[in-house]
C-alpha positions as CSV (number, residue, x, y, z in Angstrom):
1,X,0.0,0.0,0.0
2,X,1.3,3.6,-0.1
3,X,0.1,6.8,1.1
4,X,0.4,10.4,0.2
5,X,0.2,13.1,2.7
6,X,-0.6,17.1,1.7
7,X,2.1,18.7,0.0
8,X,4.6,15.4,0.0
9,X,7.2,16.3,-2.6
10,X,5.7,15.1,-6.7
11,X,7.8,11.8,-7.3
12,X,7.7,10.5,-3.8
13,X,6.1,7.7,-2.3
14,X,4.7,6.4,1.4
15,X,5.3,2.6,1.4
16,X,3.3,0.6,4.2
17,X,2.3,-2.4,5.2
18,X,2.5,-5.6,3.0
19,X,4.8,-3.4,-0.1
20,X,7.2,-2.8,2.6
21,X,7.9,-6.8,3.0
22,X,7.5,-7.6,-0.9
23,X,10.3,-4.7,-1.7
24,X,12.3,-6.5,1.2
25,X,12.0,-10.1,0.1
26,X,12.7,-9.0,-3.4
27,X,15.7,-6.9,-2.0
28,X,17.1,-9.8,-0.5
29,X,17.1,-12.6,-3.3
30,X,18.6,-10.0,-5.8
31,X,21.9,-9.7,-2.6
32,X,21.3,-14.1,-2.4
33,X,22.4,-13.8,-6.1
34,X,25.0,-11.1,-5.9
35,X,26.6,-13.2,-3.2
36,X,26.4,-16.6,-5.1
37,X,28.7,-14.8,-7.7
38,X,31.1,-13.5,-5.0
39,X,30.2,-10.1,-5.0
40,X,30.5,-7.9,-1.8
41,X,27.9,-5.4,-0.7
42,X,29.2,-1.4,-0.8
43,X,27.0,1.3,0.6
44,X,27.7,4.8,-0.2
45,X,26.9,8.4,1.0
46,X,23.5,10.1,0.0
47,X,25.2,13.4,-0.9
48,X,27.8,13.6,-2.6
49,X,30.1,16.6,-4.6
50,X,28.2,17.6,-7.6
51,X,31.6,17.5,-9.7
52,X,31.6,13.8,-9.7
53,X,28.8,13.8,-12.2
54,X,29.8,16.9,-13.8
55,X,31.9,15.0,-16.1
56,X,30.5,11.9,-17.0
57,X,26.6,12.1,-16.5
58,X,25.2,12.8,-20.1
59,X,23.5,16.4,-20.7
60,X,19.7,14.7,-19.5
61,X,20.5,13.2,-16.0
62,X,22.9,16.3,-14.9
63,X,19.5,18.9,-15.7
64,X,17.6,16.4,-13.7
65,X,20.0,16.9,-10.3
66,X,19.2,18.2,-7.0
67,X,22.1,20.1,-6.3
68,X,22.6,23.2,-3.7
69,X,25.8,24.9,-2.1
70,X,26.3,23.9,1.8
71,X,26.5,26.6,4.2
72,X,30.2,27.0,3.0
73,X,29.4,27.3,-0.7
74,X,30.8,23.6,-1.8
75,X,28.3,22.2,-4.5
76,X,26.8,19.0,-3.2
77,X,23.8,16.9,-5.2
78,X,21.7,14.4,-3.9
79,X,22.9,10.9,-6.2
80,X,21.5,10.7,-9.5
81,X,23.4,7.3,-9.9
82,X,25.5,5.3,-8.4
83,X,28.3,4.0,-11.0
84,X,29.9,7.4,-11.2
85,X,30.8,7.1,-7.2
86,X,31.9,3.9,-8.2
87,X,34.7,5.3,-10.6
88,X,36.2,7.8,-8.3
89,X,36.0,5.0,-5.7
90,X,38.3,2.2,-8.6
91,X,40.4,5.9,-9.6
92,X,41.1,6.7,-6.2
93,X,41.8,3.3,-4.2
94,X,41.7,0.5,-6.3
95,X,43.8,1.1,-9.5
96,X,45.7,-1.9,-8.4
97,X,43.3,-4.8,-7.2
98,X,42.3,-6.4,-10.2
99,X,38.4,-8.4,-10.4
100,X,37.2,-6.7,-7.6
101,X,33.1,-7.4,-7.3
102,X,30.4,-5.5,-5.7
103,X,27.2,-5.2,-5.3
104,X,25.0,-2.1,-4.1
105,X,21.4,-1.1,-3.1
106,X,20.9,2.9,-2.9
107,X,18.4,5.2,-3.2
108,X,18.7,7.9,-5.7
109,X,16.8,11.1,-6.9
110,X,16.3,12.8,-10.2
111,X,14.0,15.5,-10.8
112,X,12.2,14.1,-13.9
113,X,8.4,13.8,-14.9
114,X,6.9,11.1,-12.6
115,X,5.0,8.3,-14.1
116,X,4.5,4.8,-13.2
117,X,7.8,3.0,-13.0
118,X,9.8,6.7,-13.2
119,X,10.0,8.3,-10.1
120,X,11.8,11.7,-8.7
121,X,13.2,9.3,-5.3
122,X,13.9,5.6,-6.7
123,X,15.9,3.0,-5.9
124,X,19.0,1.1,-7.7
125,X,20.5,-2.5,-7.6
126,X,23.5,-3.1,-9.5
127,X,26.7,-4.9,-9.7
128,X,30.9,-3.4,-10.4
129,X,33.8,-5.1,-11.4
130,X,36.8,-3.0,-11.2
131,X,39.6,-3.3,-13.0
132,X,37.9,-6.9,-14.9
133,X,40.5,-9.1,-16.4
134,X,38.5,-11.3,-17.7
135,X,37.2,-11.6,-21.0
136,X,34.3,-12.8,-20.8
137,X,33.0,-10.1,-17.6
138,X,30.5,-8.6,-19.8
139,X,28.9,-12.2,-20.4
140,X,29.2,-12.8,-16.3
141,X,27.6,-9.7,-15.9
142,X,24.9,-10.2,-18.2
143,X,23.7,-13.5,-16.9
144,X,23.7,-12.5,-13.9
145,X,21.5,-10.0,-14.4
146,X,19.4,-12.1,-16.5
147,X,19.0,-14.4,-13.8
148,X,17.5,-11.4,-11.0
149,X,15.1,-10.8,-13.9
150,X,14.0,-13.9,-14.6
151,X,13.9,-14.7,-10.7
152,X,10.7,-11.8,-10.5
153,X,9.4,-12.3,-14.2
154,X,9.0,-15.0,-17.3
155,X,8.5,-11.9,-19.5
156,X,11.3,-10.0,-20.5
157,X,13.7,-8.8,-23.2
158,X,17.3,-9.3,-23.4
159,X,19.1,-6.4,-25.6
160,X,23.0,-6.5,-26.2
161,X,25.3,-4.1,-28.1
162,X,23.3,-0.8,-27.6
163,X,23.9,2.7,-27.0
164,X,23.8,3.5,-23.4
165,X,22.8,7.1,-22.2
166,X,26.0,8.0,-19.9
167,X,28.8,9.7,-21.2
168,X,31.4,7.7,-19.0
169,X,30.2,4.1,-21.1
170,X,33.6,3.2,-23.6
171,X,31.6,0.7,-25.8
172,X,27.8,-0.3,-26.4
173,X,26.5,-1.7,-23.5
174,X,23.5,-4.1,-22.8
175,X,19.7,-3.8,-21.7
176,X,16.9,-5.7,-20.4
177,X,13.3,-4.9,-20.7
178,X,9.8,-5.6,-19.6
179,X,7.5,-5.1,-22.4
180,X,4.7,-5.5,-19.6
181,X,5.8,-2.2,-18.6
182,X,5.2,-0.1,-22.2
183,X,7.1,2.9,-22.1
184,X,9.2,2.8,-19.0
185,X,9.7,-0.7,-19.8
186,X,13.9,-1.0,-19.6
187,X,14.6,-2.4,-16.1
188,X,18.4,-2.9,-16.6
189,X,21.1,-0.9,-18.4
190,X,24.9,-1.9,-18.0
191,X,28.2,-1.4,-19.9
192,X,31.9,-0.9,-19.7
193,X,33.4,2.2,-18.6
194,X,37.6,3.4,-17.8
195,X,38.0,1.2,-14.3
196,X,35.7,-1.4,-14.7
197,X,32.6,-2.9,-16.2
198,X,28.4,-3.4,-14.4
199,X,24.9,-2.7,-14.1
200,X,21.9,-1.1,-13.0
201,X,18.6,-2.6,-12.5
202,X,15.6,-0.3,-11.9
203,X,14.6,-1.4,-8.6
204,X,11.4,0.4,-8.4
205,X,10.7,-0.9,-12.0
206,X,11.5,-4.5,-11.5
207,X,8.5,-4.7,-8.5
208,X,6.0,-3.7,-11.1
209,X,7.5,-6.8,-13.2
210,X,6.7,-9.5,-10.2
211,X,5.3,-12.6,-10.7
């Protein structure tokens, strides 16, 4: 169930009740997987320097950014995304420790027209290798997140070798879609970028594709 209360911010939701325990149960087999494929769980701060997107969002997501100076002028944004944190993260401390997995589950914000399965306050699930040294990562990568869509739905689309959106991506990247869902109906975007390779699934988005 959810709720709205008067004036709650456009794009945000009240989650009660019975949701609550279906987002938690989904929550927890998409880690169950992540973990079966040796990744480790990384959580990561809500507000972070704008800069960090400023040069590898694309034009659409850094126009769709909460940002506001701090009370000594530094430029801080709530996340948009996760994977650019990731990057200064592999740039900064791991240039050197090669295969290194992870898995995160973070809430992020965009201001962008709400509709169902696109909201302002949303969360992400996704998997990171740094520094991959394997060849076939990408394939890894893809069947893994084949297999947390298949786990919530029998009805999806598997799209490989496509554009992706953000300007940090070095190659074409994949997708996965819910038809189901008609136009918001990509779940999962992933690709290869400087330090490393991963993806994103639409958290928010993959509920509405349950079985």
């Amino acid at each position: 169930m959810e709720y709205k209360i008067q004036n709650q911010a456009r794009g945000t939701r009240i989650i009660f009740g019975e949701q609550v325990m279906k987002r938690l149960q989904l929550q927890g087999e998409l880690i169950e997987i992540a973990e079966g494929w040796g990744y480790n769980g990384i959580q990561l701060p809500s507000i972070e320097p704008a800069r960090i997107y400023e040069d590898k969002a694309g034009k659409e997501i850094l126009g769709q950014m909460y940002t506001f100076p701090d009370k000594k002028g530094r430029e801080l944004c709530l996340r948009p995304e996760v994977t650019a944190t990731i990057q200064e993260l592999a740039k900064e401390k791991w240039r050197h420790l090669p295969n290194l997995r992870l898995w995160y589950f973070e809430k992020c914000w965009r201001y962008e027209k709400p509709q169902r399965g696109r909201y302002r306050e949303f969360w992400q699930f996704g998997c990171e290798v740094i520094n991959p040294t394997d060849p076939n990562i990408k394939e890894e990568l893809l069947e893994i997140a084949t297999e947390m869509v298949a786990r919530m739905t029998d009805d999806y689309v598997v799209t490989d070798n496509v554009k992706r959106g953000l300007d940090y991506y070095v190659e074409d990247g994949f997708e996965i879609s819910c038809p189901q869902l008609g136009a918001q109906k990509q779940v999962c975007g992933g690709g290869r970028y400087e330090h490393g390779i991963g993806f994103a699934i639409g958290f928010d988005r993959l509920m509405l594709c349950t079985k």
